[in-house]
C-alpha positions, 0 to 999 in steps of 0.5 A: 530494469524496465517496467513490465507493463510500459517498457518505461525504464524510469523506475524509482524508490518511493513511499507509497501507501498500500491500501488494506480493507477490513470490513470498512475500514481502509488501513494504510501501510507505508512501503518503500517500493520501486514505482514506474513513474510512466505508468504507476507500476509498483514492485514489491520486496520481500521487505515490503511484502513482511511489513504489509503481511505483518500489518494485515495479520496484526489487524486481523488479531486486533494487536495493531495501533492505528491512528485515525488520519480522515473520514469516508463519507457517504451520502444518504439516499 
């Protein structure tokens, strides 16, 4: 497989975190997916597509536990 975006053929199953917001939180969804380790280029399954899917709608119903893992912080102006 070559990536779509670099040509790079140096694609690999990793662990990533997706990134999902709602309203200002930020929920981290852990995938397997392949990566191009030139350019950064994620591919999706539909093993990962469910789980993300899944994670978002559950979070939208208020059915999801979560742990809190940090903080954003901002300052004031």
């Amino acid at each position: 497989m070559k990536c779509v975006i670099c040509k790079s053929s140096d694609i690999h199953l990793k662990m990533v975190d997706e990134e999902m917001k709602s309203g200002t939180d930020i929920l981290l969804v852990p995938v397997e997916v392949l990566v191009c380790n030139h350019c950064g280029e994620r591919y999706y399954d539909r093993k990962a597509m469910r789980k993300i899917e899944d994670a978002r709608s559950r979070m939208k119903q208020k059915d999801l536990k979560v742990e809190e893992v940090g903080k954003v912080l901002r300052p004031l102006s």
